[in-house]
C-alpha positions in Angstrom: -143.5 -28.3 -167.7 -146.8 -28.5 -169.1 -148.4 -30.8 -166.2 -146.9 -28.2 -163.6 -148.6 -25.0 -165.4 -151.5 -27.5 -164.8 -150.4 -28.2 -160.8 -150.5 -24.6 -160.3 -154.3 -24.0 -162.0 -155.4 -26.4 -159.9 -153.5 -24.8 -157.0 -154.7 -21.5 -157.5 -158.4 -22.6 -158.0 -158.0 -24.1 -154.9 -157.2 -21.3 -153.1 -159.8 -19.1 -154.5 -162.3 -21.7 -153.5 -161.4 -22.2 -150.0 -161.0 -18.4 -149.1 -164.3 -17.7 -150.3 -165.6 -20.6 -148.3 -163.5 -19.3 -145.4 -164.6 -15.8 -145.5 -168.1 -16.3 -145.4 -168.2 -19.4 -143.0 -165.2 -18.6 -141.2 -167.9 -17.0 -138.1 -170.1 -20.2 -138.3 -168.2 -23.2 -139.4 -164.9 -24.5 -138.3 -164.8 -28.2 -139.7 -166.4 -28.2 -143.1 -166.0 -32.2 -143.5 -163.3 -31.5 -147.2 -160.2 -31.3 -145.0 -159.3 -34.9 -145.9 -159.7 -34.5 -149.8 -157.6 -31.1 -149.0 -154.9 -33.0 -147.4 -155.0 -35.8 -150.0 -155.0 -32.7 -152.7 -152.1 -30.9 -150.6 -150.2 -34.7 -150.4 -150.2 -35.3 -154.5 -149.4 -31.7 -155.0 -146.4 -32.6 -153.1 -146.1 -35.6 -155.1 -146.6 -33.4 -158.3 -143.9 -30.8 -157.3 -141.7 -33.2 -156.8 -142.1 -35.4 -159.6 -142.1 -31.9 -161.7 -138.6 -31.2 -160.0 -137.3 -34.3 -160.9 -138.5 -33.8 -164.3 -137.1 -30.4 -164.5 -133.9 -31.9 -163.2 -133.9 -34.6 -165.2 -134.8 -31.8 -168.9 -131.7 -30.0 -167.0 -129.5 -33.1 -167.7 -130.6 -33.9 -170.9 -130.7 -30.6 -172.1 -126.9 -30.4 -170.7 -126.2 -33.7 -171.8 -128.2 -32.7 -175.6 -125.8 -29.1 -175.7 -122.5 -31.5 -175.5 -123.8 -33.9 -177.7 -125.0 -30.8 -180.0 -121.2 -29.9 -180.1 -119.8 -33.7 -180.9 -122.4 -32.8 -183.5 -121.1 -29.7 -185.2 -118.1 -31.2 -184.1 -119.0 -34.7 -186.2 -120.7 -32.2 -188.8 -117.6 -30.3 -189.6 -115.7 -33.7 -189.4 -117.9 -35.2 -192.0 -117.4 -32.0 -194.5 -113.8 -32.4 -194.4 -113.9 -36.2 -195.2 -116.4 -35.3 -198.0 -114.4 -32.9 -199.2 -111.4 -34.9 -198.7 -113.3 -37.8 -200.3 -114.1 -35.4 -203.4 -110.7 -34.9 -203.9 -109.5 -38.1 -203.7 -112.5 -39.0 -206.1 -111.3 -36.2 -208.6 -107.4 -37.7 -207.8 -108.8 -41.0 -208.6 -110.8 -40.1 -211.6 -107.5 -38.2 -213.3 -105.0 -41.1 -212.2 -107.9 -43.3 -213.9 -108.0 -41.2 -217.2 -103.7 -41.7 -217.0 -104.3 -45.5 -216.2 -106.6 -45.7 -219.7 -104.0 -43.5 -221.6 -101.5 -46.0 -220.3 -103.6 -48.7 -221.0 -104.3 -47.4 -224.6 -100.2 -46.9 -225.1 -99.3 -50.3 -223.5 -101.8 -51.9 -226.0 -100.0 -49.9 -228.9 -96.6 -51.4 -227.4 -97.5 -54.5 -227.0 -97.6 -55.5 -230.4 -94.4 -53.8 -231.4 -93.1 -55.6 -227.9 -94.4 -59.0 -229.3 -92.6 -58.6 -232.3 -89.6 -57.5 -230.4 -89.6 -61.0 -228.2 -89.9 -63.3 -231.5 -87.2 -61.6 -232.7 -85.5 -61.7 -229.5 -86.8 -65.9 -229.3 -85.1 -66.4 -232.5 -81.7 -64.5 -231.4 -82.1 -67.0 -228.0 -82.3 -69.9 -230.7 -79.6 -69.0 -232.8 -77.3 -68.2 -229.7 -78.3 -71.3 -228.2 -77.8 -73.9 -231.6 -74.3 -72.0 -231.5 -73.5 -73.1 -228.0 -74.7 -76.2 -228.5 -72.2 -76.8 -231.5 -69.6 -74.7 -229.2 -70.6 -77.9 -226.4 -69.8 -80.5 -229.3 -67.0 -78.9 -230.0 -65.5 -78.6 -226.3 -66.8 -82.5 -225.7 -64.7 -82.9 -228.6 -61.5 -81.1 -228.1 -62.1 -82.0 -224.6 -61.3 -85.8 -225.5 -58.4 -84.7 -227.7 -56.8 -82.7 -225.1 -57.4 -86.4 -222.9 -55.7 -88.3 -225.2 -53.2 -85.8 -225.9 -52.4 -85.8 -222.0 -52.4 -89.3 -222.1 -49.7 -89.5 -225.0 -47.9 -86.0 -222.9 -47.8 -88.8 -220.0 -46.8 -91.4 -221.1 -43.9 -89.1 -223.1 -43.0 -87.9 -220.2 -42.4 -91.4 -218.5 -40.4 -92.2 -221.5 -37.8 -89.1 -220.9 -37.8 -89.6 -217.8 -36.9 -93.2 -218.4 -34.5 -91.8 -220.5 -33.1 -89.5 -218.3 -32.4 -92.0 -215.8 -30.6 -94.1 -218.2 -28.6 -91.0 -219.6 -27.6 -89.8 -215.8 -26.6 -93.8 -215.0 -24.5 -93.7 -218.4 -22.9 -90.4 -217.3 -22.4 -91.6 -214.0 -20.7 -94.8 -215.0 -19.0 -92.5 -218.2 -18.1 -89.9 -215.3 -16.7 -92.9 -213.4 -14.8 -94.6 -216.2 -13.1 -91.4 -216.7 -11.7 -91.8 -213.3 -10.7 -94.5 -213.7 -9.3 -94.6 -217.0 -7.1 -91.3 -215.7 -6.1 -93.2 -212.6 -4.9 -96.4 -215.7 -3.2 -93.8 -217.5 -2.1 -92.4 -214.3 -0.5 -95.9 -213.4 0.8 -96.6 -217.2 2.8 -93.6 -216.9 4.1 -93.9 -213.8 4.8 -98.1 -215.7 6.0 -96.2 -218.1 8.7 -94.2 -216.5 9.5 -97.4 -214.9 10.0 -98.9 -217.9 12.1 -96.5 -219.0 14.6 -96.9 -216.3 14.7 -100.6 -216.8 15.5 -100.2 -220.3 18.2 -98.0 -219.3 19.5 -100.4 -216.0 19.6 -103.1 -218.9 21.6 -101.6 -221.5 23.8 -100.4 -218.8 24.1 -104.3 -217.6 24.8 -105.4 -221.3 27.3 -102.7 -221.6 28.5 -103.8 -217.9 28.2 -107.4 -219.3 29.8 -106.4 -222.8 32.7 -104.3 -221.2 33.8 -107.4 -218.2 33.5 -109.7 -221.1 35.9 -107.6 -223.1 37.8 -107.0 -219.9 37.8 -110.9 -219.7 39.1 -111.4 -222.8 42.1 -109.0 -222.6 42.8 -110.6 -218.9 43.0 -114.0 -220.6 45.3 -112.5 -223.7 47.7 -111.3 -221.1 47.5 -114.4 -219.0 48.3 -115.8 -222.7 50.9 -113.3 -223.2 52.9 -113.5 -219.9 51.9 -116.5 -218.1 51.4 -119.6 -220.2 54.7 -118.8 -222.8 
């Protein structure tokens, strides 16, 4: 901006000069001999405006470019004093949950010494508990081999009434079968019996049969005696 304030001086200078020149040679003179270095003065004015434009355009940009960036700013600005606030908080958060941490601290100490006295009491309850299950384990190992030899002796029992059992069905078979039989003798020595009984009978009725022709016999003969041989 500044060196186009200084384009236009020079400019207007310029112009003052060659109007005054013009005016009062303008009857006598017609080619002065400066109209190169006034073309070569027109050219880099040319040259100036245009590099002026540019520049302007160019301040344009940036000053467009430097309003956006001026609101990411504020933008950034107002960002930033929430997270410092939101930061202060959190500090203030972390300085009160601190001040409970210590308190906590300070209490935890307190407990644990009463907690260490706790846990040796506790060790010597484990101790205890664990001498008793160790003397429960001697016990079981113990009890453990009775109840194998007991088991043993159970088995071997057990063969033995069932030995026994074998024996006492084969003894009841054969007594079950003896029975039979000794029903079917007695059976048979009845019916021998009965048998018997008739024979005895059949023979005392031949001895009587015998006895009686005998007699018979006898009194033929006597009265053969009588009538036949006198």
């Amino acid at each position: 901006m500044k060196k186009k304030l200084i384009a236009g001086g020079v400019v207007a200078v310029f112009l003052c000069v060659a109007g005054y020149t013009g005016g009062r040679y303008a009857d006598e003179v017609i080619l002065w001999g400066g109209e190169p270095d006034v073309e070569t003065i027109n050219n880099n004015l040319v040259k100036l405006d245009q590099n002026l434009t540019e520049k302007e355009q160019r301040i344009d940009s940036l000053n467009s470019k430097l309003s956006d960036e001026q609101k990411d700013l504020s933008n950034y600005q107002s960002a930033v004093r929430d997270y410092q606030t939101e930061i202060a908080n959190l500090k203030n958060q972390k300085d009160q949950l601190t001040a409970e941490k210590n308190s906590y601290e300070s209490q935890l100490a307190s407990k644990d010494a009463e907690l260490q006295g706790k846990q040796n009491e506790i060790n010597d309850k484990i101790n205890e508990i664990n001498q008793k299950i160790d003397e429960i384990n001697r016990l079981n190992a113990d009890w453990n081999a009775k109840l194998q030899d007991a088991q043993t002796k159970l088995s071997d029992l057990q063969n033995t009434v069932n030995g026994l059992n074998q024996q006492i069905a084969a003894l009841t078979q054969e007594k079950a079968d003896l029975t039979t039989q000794l029903a079917d003798t007695k059976k048979k020595l009845d019916e021998v019996t009965a048998e018997n009984t008739n024979l005895k009978d059949y023979i005392q009725k031949l001895e009587k049969a015998k006895t009686d022709v005998s007699d018979t016999a006898d009194k033929s003969q006597q009265i053969v005696d009588e009538h036949v041989n006198k």
